[in-house]
VEXMIRO-377438 format. One record per residue (C-alpha): residue in one letter; x, y, z. Coordinates in nm, 2 decimals, decimal comma, padded with zeros to 4 digits. Layout:
% residues N
+------+--------+--------+--------+
! code !      x !      y !      z !
+------+--------+--------+--------+
!    a !      X !      Y !      Z !
...
+------+--------+--------+--------+
% end
This chain:
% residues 462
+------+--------+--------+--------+
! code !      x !      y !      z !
+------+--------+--------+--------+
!    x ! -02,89 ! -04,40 !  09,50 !
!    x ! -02,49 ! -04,42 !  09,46 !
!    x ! -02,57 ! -04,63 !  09,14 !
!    x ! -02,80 ! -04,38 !  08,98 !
!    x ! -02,61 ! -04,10 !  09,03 !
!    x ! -02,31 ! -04,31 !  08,92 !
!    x ! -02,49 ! -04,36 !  08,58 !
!    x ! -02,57 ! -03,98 !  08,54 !
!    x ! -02,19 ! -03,89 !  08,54 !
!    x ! -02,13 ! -04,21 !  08,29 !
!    x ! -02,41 ! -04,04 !  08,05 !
!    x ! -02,27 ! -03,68 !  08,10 !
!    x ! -01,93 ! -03,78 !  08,01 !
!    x ! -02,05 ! -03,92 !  07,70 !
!    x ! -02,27 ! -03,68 !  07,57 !
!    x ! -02,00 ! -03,48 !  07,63 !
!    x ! -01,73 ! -03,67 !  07,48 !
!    x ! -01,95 ! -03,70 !  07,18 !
!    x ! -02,00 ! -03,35 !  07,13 !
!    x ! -01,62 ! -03,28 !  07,17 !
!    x ! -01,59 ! -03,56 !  06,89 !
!    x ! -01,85 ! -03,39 !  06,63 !
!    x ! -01,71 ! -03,05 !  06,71 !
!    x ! -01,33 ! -03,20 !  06,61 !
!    x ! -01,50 ! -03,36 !  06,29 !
!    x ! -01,66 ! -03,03 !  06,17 !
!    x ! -01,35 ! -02,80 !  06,24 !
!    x ! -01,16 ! -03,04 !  06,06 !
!    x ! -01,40 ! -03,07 !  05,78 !
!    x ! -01,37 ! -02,66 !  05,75 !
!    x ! -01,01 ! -02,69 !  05,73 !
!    x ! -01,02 ! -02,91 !  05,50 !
!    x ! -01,20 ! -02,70 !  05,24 !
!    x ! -01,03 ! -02,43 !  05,34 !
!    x ! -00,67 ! -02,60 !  05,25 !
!    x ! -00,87 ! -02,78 !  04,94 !
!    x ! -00,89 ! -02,37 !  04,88 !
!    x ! -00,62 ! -02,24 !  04,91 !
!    x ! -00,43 ! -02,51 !  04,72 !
!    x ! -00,66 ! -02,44 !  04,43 !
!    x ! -00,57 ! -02,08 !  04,47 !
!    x ! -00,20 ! -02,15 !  04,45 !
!    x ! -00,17 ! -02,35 !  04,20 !
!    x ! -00,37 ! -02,15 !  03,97 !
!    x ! -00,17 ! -01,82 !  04,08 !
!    x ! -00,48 ! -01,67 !  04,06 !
!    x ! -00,69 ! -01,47 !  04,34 !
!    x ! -00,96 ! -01,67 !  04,53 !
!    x ! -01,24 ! -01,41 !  04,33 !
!    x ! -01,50 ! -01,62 !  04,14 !
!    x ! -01,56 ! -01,47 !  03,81 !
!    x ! -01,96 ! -01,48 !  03,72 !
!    x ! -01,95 ! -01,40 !  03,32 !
!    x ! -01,66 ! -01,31 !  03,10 !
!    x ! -01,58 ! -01,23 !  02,77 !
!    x ! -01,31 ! -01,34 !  02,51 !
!    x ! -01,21 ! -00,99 !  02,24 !
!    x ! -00,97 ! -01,08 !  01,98 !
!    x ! -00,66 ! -00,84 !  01,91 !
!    x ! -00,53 ! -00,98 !  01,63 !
!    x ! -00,35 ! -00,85 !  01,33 !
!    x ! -00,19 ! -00,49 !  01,33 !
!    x ! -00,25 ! -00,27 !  01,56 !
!    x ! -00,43 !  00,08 !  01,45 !
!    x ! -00,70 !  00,28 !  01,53 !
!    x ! -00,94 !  00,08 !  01,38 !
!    x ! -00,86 ! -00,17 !  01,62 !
!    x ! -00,90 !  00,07 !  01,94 !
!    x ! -01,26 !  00,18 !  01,75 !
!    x ! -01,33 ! -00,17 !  01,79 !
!    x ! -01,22 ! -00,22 !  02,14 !
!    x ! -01,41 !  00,02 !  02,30 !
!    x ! -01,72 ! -00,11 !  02,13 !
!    x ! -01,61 ! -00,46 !  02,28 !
!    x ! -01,55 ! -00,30 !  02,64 !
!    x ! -01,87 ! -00,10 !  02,63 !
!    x ! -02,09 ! -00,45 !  02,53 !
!    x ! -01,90 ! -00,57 !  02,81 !
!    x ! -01,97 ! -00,33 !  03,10 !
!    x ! -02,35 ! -00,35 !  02,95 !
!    x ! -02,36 ! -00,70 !  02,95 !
!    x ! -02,24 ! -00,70 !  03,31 !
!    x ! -01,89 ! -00,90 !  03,24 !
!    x ! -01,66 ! -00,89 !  03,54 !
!    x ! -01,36 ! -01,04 !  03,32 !
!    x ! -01,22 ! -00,93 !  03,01 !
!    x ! -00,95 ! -01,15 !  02,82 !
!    x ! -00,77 ! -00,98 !  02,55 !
!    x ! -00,70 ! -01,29 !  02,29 !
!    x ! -00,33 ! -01,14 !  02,14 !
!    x ! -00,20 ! -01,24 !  01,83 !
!    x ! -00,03 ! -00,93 !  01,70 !
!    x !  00,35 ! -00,81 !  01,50 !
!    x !  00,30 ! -00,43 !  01,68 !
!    x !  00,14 ! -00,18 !  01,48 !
!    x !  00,10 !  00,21 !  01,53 !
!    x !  00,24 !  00,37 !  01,92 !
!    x ! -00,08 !  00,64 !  01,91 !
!    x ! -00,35 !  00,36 !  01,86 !
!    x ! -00,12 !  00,12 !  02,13 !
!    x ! -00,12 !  00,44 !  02,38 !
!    x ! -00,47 !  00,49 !  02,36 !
!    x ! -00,60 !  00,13 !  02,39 !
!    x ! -00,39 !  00,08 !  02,67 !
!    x ! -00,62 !  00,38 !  02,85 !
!    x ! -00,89 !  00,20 !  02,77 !
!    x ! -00,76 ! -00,13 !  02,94 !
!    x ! -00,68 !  00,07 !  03,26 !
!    x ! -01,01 !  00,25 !  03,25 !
!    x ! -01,22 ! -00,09 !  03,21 !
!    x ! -01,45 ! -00,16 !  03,50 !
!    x ! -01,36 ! -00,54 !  03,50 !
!    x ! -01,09 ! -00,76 !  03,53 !
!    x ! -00,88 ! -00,75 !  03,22 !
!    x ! -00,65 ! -01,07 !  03,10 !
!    x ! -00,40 ! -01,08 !  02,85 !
!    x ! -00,39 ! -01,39 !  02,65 !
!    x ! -00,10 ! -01,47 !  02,43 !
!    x ! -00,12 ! -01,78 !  02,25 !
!    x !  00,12 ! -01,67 !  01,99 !
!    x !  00,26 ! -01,31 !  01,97 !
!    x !  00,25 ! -00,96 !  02,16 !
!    x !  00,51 ! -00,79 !  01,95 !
!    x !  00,60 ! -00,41 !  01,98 !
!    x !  00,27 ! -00,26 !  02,04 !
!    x !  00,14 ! -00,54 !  02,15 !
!    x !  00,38 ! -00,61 !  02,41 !
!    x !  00,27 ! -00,25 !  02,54 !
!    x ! -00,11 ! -00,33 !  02,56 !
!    x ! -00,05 ! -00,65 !  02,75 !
!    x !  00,12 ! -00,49 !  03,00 !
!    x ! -00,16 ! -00,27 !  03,11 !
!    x ! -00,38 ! -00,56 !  03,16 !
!    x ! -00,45 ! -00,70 !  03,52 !
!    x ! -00,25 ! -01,04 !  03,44 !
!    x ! -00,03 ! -01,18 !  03,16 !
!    x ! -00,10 ! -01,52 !  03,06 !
!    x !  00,10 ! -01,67 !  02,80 !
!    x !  00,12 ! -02,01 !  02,59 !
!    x !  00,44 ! -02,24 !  02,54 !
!    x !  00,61 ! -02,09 !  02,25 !
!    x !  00,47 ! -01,76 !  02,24 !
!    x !  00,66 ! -01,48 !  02,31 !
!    x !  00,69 ! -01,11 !  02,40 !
!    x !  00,86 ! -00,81 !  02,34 !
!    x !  01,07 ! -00,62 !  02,05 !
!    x !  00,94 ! -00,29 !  02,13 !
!    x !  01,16 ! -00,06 !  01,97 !
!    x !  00,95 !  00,16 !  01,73 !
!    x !  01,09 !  00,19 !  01,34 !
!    x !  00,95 !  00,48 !  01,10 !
!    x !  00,78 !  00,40 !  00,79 !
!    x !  01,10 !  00,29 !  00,64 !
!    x !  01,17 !  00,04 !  00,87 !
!    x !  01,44 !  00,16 !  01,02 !
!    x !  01,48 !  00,23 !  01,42 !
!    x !  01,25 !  00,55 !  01,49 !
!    x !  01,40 !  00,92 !  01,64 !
!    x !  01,57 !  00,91 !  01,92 !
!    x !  01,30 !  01,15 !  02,11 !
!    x !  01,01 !  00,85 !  01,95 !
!    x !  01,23 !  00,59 !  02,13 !
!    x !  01,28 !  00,75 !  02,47 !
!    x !  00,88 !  00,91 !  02,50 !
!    x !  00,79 !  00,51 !  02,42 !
!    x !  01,08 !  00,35 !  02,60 !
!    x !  00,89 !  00,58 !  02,94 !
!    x !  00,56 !  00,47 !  02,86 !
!    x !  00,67 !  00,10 !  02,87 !
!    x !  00,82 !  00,16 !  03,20 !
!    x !  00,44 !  00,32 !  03,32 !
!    x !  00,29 !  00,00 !  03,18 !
!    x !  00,53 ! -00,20 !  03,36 !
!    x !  00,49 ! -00,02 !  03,69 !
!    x !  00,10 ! -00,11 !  03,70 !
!    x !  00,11 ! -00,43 !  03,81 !
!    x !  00,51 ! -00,43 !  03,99 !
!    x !  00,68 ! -00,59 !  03,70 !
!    x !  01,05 ! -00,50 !  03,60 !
!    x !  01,06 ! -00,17 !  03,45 !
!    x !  01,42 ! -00,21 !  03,37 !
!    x !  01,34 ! -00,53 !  03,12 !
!    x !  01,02 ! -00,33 !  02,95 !
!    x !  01,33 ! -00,03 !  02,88 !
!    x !  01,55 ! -00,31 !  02,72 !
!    x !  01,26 ! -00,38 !  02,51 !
!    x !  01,25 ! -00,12 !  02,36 !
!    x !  01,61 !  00,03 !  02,39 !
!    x !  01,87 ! -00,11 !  02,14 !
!    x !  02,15 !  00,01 !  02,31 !
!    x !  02,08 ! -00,09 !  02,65 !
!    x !  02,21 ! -00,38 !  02,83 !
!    x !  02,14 ! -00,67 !  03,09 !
!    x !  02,37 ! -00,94 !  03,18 !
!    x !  02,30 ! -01,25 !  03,12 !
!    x !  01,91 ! -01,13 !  02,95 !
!    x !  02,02 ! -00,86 !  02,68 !
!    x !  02,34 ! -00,82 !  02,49 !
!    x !  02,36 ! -00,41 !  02,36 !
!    x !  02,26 ! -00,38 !  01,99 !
!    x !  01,96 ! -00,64 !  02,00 !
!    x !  01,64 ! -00,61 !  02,10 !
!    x !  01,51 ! -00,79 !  02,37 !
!    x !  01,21 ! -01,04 !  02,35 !
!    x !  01,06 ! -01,30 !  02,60 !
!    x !  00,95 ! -01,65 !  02,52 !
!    x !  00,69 ! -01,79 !  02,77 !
!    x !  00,92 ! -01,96 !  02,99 !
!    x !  01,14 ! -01,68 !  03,02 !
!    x !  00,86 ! -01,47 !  03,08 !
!    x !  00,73 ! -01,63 !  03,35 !
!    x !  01,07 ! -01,66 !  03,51 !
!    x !  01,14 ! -01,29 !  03,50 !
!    x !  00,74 ! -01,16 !  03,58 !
!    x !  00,62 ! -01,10 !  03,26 !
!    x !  00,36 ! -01,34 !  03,26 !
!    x !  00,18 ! -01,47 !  03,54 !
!    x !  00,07 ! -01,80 !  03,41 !
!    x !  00,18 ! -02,06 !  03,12 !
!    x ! -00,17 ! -02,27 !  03,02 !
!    x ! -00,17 ! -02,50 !  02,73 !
!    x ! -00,49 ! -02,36 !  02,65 !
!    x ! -00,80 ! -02,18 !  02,68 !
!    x ! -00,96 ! -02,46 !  02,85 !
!    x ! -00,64 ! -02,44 !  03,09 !
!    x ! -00,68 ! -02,06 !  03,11 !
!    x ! -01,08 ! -02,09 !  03,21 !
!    x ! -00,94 ! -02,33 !  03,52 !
!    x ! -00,68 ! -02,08 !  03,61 !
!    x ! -00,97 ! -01,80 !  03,59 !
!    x ! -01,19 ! -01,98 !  03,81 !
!    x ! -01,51 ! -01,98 !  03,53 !
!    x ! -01,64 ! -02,21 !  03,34 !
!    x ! -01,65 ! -02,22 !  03,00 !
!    x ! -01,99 ! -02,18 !  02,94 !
!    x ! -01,99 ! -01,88 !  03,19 !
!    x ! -01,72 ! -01,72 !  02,85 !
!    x ! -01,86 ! -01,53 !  02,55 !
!    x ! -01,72 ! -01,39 !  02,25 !
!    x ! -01,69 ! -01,03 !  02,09 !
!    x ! -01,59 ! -01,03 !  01,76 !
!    x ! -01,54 ! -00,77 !  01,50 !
!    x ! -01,80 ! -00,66 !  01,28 !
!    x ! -01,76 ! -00,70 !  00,90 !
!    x ! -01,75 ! -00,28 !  00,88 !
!    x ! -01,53 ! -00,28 !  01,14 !
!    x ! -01,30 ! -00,55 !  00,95 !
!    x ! -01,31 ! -00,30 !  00,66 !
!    x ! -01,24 ! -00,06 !  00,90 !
!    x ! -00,93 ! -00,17 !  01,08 !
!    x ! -00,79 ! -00,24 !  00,70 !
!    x ! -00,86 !  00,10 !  00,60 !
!    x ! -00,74 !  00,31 !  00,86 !
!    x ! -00,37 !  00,15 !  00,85 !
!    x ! -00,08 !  00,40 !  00,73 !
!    x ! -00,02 !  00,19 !  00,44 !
!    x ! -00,37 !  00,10 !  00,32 !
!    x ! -00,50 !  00,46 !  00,35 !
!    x ! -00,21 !  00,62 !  00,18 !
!    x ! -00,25 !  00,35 ! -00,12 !
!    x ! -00,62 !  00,41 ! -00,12 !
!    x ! -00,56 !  00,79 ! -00,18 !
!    x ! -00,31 !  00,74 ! -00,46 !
!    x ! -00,61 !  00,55 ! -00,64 !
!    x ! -00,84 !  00,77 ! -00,60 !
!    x ! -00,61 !  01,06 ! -00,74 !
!    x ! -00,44 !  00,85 ! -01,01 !
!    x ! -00,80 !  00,72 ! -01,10 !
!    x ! -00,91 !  01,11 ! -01,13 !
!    x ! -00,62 !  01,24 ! -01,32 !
!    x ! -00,67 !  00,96 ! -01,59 !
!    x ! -00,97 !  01,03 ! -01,59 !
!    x ! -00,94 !  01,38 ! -01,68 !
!    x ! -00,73 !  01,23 ! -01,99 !
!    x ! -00,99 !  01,01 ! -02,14 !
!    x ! -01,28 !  01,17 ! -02,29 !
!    x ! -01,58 !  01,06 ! -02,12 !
!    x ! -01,63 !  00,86 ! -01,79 !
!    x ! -01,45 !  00,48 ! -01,75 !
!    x ! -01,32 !  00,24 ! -01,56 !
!    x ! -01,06 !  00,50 ! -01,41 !
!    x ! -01,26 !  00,77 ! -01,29 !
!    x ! -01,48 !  00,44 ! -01,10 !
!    x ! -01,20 !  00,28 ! -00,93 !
!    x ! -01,12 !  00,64 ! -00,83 !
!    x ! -01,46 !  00,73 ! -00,64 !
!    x ! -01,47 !  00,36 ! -00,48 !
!    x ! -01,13 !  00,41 ! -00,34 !
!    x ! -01,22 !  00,75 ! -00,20 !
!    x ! -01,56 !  00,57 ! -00,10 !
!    x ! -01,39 !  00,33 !  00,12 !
!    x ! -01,14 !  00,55 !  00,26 !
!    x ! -01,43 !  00,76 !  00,41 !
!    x ! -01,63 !  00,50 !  00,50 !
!    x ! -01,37 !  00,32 !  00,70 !
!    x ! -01,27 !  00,63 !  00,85 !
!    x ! -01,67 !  00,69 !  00,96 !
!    x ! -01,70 !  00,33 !  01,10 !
!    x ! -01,38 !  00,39 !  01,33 !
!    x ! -01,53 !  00,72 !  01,42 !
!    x ! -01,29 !  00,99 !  01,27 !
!    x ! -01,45 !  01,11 !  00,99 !
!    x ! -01,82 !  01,27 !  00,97 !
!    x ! -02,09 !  01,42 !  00,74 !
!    x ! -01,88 !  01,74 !  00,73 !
!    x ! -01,61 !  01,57 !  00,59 !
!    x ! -01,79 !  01,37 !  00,31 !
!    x ! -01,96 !  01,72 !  00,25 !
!    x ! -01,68 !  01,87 !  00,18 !
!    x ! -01,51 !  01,63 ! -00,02 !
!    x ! -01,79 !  01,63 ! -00,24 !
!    x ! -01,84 !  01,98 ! -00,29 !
!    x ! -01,44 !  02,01 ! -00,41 !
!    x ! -01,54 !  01,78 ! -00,69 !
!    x ! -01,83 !  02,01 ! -00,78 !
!    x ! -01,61 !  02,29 ! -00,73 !
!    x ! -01,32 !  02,11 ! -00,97 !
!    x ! -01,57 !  02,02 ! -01,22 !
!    x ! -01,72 !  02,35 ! -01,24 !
!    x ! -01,34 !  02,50 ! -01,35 !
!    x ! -01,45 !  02,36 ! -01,69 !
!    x ! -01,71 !  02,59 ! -01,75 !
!    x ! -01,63 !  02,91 ! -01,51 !
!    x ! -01,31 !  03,07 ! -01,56 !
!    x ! -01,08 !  03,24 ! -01,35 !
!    x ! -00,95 !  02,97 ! -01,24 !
!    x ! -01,00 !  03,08 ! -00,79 !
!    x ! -01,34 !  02,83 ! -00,80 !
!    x ! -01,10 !  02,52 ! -00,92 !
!    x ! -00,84 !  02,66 ! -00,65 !
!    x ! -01,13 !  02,65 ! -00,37 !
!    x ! -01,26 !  02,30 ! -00,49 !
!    x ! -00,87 !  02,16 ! -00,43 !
!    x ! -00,87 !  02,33 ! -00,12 !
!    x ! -01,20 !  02,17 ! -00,02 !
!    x ! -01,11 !  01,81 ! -00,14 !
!    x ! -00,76 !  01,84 !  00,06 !
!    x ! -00,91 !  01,93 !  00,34 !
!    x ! -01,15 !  01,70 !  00,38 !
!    x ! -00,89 !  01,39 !  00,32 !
!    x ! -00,66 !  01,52 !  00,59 !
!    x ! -00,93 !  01,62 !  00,86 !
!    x ! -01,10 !  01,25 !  00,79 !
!    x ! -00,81 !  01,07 !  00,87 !
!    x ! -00,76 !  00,93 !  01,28 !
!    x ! -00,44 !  01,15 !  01,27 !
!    x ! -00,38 !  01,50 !  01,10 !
!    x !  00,00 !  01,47 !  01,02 !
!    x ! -00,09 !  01,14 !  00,91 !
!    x ! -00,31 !  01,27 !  00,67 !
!    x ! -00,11 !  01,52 !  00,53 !
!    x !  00,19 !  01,29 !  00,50 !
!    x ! -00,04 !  01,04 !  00,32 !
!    x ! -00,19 !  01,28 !  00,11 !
!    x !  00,14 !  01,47 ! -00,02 !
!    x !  00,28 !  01,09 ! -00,10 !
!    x ! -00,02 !  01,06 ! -00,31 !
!    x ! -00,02 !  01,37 ! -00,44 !
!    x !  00,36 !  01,36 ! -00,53 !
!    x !  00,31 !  01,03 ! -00,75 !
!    x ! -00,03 !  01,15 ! -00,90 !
!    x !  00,18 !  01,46 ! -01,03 !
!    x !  00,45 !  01,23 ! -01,15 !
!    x !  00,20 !  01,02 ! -01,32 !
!    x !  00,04 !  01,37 ! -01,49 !
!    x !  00,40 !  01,51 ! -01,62 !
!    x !  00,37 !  01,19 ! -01,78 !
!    x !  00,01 !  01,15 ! -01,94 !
!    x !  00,09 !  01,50 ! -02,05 !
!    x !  00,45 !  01,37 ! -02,22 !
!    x !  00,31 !  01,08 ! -02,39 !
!    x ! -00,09 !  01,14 ! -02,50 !
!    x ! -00,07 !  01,57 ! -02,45 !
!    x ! -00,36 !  01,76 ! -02,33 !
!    x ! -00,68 !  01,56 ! -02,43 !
!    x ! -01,00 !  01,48 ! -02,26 !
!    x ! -01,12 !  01,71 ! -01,98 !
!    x ! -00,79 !  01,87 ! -01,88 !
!    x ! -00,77 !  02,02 ! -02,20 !
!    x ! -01,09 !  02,24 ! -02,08 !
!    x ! -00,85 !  02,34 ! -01,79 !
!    x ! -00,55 !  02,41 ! -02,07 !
!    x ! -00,56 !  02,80 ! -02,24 !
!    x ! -00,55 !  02,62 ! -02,62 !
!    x ! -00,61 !  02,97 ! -02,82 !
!    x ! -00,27 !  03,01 ! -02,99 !
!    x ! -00,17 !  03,31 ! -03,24 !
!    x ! -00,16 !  03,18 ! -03,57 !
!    x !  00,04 !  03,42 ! -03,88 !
!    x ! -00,28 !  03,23 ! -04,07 !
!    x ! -00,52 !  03,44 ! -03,89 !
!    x ! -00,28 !  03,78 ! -03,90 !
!    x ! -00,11 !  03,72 ! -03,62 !
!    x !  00,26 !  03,82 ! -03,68 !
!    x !  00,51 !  03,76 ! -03,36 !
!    x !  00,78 !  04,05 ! -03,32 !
!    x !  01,14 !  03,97 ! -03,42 !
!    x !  01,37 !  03,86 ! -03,18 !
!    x !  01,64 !  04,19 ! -03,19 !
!    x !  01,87 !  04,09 ! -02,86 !
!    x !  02,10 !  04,03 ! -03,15 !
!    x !  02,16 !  04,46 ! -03,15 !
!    x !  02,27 !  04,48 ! -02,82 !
!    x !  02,64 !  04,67 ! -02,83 !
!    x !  02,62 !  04,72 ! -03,22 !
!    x !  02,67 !  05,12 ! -03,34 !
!    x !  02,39 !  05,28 ! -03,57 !
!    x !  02,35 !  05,66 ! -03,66 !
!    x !  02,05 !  05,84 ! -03,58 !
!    x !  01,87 !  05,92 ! -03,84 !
!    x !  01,62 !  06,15 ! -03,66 !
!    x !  01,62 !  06,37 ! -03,36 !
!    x !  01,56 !  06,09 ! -03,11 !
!    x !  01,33 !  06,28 ! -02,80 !
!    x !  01,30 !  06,05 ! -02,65 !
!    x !  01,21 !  05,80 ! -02,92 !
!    x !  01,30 !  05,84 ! -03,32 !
!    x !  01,48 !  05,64 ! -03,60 !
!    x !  01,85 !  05,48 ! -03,60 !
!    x !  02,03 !  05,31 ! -03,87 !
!    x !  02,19 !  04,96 ! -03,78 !
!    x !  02,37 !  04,81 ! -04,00 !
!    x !  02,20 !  04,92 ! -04,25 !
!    x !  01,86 !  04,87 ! -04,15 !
!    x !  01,60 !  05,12 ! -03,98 !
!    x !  01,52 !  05,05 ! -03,65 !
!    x !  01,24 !  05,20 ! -03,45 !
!    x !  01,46 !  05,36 ! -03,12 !
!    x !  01,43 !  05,54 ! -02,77 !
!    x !  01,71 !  05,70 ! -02,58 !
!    x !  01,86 !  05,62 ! -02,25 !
!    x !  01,89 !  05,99 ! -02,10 !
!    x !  01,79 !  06,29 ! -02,30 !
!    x !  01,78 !  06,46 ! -02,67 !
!    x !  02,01 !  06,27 ! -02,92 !
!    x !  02,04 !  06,50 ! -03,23 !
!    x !  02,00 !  06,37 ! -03,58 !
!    x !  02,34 !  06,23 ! -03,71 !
!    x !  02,48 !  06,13 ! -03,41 !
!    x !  02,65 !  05,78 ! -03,34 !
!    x !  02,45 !  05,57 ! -03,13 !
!    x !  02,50 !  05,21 ! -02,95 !
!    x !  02,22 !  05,00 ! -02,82 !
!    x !  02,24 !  04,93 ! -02,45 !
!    x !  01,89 !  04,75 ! -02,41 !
!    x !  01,68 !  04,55 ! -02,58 !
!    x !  01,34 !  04,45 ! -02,44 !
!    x !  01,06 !  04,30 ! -02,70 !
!    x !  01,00 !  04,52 ! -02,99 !
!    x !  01,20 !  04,86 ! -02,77 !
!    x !  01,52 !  04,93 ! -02,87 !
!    x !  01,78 !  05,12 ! -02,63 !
!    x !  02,04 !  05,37 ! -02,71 !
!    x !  02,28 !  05,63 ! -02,56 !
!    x !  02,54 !  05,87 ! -02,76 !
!    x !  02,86 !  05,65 ! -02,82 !
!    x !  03,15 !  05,74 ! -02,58 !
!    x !  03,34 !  05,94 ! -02,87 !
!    x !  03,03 !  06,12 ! -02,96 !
!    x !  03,03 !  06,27 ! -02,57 !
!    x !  03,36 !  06,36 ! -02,50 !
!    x !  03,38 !  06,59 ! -02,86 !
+------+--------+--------+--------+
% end
């Protein structure tokens, strides 16, 4: 009995040594993973969130508001598509601060996780949109920064431009906890940081550097590396790329192209107006005002109204010809103008676009005019009638020549009469009163064909 009950305490301790041992095995299994884990974790940088389907948007090029057009196309296929990452491909010198400011809205606003990628440059504006992302992830020699805006001249912008931008770099900045004092020396020439930024440069971040000081959250070799940091495969990654109007878009709505295209289309027009009939001029003109709107329609700025408009200027101008009073031509260039400007992404760009062009295009016509004169249609817009002495006409002799000379009157002048000027009989009025016949006279006035006179001084004190 001792033995069997011996036996039964042997077997208990067993079983219950062996479940203590599988127990051990399977915590330590769990930890395992869970360190397996978290070391993936850290040395991606990355959360532990598993990304299901992503997409890849390129920024490339300038930046303008053709590209933001563009962008929230991509961002909108995105959230429909059901993407929970978004990584911004960068490869951009800057561009315009307006299109910058509102793309980076558009970044905050997205409902998925956005990345910025910089496998080669985020310059200026650039620099600005990366900084609103969720992360900064940058390639070995790439760099970042030189934010400081420059005018159209290329020279460093108003100091009221610099410090408004120089605040909003510091917001972007602030968004994910990076140094808000390194996005102002970005921007601010005069500002300085020992041992980062000397005063008078501008300061700009390679990848190493970058990483070093916060401004980018992970160096990968490539986008192979980057999918690894992500957590997603590649297969799990799409891409959204430009459409070709959009292309044509983006080129068309920057400051430079659009301001060139309207200096086309109103040097093609005033040629035309000096060639008889309709040529290559007046074609080039109409496509570049063609592609002007229609990039300006693709991006989302311009509208039927303002193609309307455009068009019934023209009709307006070209009816001048035949309708005169010239207020219909007047209304037609009110119409054209107007539509230009209120097509264009930005109002004071298109005024300052459009008074470029039209400053050249009137330099170009003082010139047509110098060289060929009025021919072709503009001399239907030219008074051309001229009083010929062939058909009768005779033009009144210049008299301003009489002014202070002394003449006699020859008739009562009451007001008006007959004087003697040296020798000749001239057609007079007086300046005051009766002048009696006889009396010595001096002109005081001459205006066209009327002659002025008063009494001479010797006359009025006898």
């Amino acid at each position: 009995m001792e033995a069997i009950q011996r036996n039964n305490r042997f077997r208990f301790f067993l079983v219950m040594a062996w479940l203590i041992s599988v127990s051990f095995v399977s915590l330590m299994g769990v930890h395992s993973a869970q360190a397996e884990t978290g070391a993936a974790a850290s040395e991606s940088g990355s959360s532990a969130t598993v990304f299901e389907d992503g997409v890849v948007i390129p920024v490339e090029q300038g930046i303008e508001r053709g590209l933001e057009a563009f962008l929230q196309r991509a961002f909108d296929e995105a959230k429909q598509r059901g993407a929970d990452l978004a990584i911004l491909d960068i490869d951009t010198p800057g561009g315009e601060i307006n299109a910058a400011t509102h793309i980076g809205a558009l970044i905050r606003q997205a409902p998925m996780h956005v990345v910025a990628y910089i496998d080669d440059q985020a310059f200026s504006a650039g620099t600005y949109i990366a900084l609103n992302a969720d992360e900064i992830v940058m390639t070995p020699g790439s760099a970042i920064g030189a934010a400081t805006p420059i005018d159209m001249a290329g020279n460093a912008a108003d100091v009221k431009v610099i410090s408004a931008w120089s605040e909003k770099m510091q917001s972007a900045a602030r968004l994910n906890r990076r140094d808000e004092q390194i996005a102002r020396a970005m921007v601010e020439i005069d500002m300085e940081i020992p041992g980062l930024k000397e005063k008078g440069t501008v300061l700009s971040l390679d990848a190493e550097k970058a990483a070093e000081v916060g401004y980018a959250d992970k160096i990968v070799a490539d986008k192979a590396e980057l999918y690894r940091y992500l957590g997603i495969e590649a297969d799990r990654m799409s891409n959204i790329e430009p459409t070709l109007s959009e292309r044509v878009a983006r080129f068309v709505t920057s400051p430079y192209v659009m301001s060139l295209l309207l200096l086309i289309g109103l040097l093609g027009l005033i040629v035309e107006l000096f060639v008889p009939g309709f040529g290559v001029a007046g074609t080039v003109g109409l496509l570049s005002f063609g592609l002007y709107f229609f990039g300006h329609y693709v991006a989302g700025f311009a509208d039927w109204l303002h193609i309307g408009l455009f068009v019934l200027g023209v009709v307006l101008m070209l009816a001048e010809i035949v309708l005169p009073g010239g207020i219909v031509g007047i209304i037609g260039f009110v119409s054209l103008s107007s539509s230009l400007v209120l097509a264009a992404y930005d109002t004071e760009q298109g005024l300052v676009s459009l008074a470029f062009a039209a400053l050249v295009t009137v330099i170009a016509a003082i010139w047509l005019v110098k060289r060929y004169g009025f021919k072709g249609l503009i001399s239907k817009f030219v008074l051309s009638d001229e009083l010929r002495s062939e058909a009768g006409y005779i033009a009144p002799r210049d008299q301003r020549e009489l002014i202070g000379q002394v003449g006699i009157a020859l008739t009562p002048l009451r007001p008006s009469g007959i004087v003697r000027i040296d020798g000749k009989r001239v057609d007079a009025v007086s300046a005051g009163g009766f002048i009696a016949s006889g009396t010595e006279v001096v002109v005081i006035q001459v205006e066209g064909t009327r002659v002025v006179v008063e009494e001479r001084e010797n006359e009025k004190k006898e």
